[in-house]
C-alpha positions as CSV (number, residue, x, y, z in Angstrom):
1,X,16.1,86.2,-44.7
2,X,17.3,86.3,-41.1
3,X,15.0,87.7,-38.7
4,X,14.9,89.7,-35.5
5,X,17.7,91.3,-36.4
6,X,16.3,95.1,-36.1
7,X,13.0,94.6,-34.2
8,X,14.2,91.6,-31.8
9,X,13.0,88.0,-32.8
10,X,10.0,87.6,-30.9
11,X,6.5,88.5,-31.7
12,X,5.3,91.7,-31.4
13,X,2.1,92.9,-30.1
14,X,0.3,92.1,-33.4
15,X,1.4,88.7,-33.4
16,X,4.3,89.5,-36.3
17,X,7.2,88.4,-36.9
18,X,10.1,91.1,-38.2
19,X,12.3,90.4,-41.2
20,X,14.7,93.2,-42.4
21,X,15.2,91.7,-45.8
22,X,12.6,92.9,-48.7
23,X,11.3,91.9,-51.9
24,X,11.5,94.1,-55.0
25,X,9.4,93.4,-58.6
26,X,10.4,95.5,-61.4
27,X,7.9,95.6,-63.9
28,X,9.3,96.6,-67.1
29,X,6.2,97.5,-69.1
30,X,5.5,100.1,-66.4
31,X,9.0,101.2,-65.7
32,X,8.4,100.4,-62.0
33,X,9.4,99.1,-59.2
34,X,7.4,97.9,-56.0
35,X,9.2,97.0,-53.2
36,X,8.0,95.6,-50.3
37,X,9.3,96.5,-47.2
38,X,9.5,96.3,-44.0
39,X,8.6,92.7,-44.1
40,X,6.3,91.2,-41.6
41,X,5.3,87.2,-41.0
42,X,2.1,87.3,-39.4
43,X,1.2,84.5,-36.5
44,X,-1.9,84.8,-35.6
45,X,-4.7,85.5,-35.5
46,X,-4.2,84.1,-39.6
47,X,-0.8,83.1,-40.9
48,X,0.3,85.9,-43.5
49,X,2.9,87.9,-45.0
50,X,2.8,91.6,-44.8
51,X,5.0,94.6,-45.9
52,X,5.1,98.2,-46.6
53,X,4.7,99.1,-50.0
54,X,7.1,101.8,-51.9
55,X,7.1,102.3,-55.7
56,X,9.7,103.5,-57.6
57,X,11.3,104.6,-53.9
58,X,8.0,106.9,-52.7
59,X,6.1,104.9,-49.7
60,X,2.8,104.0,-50.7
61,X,1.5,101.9,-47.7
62,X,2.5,101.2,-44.6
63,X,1.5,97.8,-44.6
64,X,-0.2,95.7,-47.0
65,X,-1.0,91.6,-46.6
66,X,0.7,90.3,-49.6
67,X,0.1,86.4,-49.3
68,X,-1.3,84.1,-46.9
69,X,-2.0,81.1,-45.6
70,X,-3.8,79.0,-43.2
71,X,-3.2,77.8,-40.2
72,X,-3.8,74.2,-41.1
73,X,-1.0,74.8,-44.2
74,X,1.1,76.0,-41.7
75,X,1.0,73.1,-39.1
76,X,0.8,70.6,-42.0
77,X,4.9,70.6,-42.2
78,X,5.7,70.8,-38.7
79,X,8.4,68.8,-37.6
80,X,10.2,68.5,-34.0
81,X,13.9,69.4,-34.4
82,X,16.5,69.3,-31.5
83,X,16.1,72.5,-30.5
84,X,12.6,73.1,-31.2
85,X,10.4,73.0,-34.4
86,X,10.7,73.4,-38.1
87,X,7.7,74.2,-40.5
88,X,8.3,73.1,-43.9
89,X,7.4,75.1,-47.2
90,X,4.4,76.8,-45.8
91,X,2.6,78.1,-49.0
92,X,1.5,81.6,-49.2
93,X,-0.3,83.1,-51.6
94,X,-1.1,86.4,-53.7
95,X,-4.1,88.3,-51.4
96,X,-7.3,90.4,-53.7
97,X,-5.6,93.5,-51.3
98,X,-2.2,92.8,-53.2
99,X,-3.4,92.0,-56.4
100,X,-5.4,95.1,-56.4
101,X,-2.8,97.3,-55.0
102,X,-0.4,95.7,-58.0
103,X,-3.1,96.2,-60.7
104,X,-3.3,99.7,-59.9
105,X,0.2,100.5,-59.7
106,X,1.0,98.8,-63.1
107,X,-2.3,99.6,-65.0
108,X,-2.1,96.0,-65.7
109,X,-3.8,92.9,-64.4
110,X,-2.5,92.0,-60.7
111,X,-1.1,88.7,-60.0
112,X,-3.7,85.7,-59.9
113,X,-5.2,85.7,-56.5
114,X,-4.6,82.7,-54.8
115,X,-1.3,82.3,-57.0
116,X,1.5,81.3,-55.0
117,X,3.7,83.8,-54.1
118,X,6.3,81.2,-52.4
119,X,7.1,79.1,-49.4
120,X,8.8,79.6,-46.1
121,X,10.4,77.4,-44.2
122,X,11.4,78.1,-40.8
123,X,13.2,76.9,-37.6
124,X,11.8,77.8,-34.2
125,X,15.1,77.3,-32.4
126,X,14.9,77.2,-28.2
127,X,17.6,76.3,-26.0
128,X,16.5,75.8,-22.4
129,X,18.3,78.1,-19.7
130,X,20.0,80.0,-22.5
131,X,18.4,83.7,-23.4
132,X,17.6,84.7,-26.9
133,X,20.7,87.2,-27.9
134,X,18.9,90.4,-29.1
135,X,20.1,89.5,-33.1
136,X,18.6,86.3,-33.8
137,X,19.5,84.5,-37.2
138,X,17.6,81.2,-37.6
139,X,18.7,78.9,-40.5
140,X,15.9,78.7,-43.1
């Protein structure tokens, strides 16, 4: 997912990063759909992942952390690259506030707390004397 592209690509003022992409789950014994969105990676003060929550299309939450991680998870990939720094496959897993959330949207067992929900793998791309352009799109 390229980020920045809506909300700049710089942290805001709670330490997020902005990703305009989403994630949907369709679960079919339910007949519906959760989708998070808009997506949020969390800096500080802890590494996360955060979204709003809409099922079946009607906003639920405005934000919700969905999976997260630690910070010593998150530095445990870090790499120097020319232009800056890559982490590699930071894990981030299932929060009790997601797994809840899930459980009582479904009327079925959340996912396992803990589980993981996936890795990211950014680039932290900086050019000296050149300004960020207001649409940022990082390889991932």
């Amino acid at each position: 997912m390229p980020i920045g592209s809506t909300a700049g690509d710089g942290l805001d003022s709670r330490g997020r990063i902005f990703y305009p992409g989403g994630l949907n789950f369709r679960h079919a014994a339910s007949n519906k759909t959760i989708t998070l969105k808009p997506t949020y990676i969390r800096v500080m003060p802890t590494p996360g992942y955060s979204a709003g929550v809409a099922v079946n299309g009607v906003p639920l939450a405005d934000e919700v952390m969905v999976a997260d991680t630690t910070p010593a998870e998150a530095l445990l990939g870090a790499r120097p690259s020319p232009t800056g720094f890559r982490l590699e496959k930071v894990p981030f897993r299932i929060t009790a506030e997601a797994s809840k959330l899930f459980a009582e949207v479904t009327g079925r067992p959340g996912p396992r707390v803990g589980s993981l929900l996936g890795t990211l793998t950014p680039n932290f791309d900086y050019i000296p004397g050149q300004r960020p352009s207001p649409i940022g799109f990082p390889s991932f």
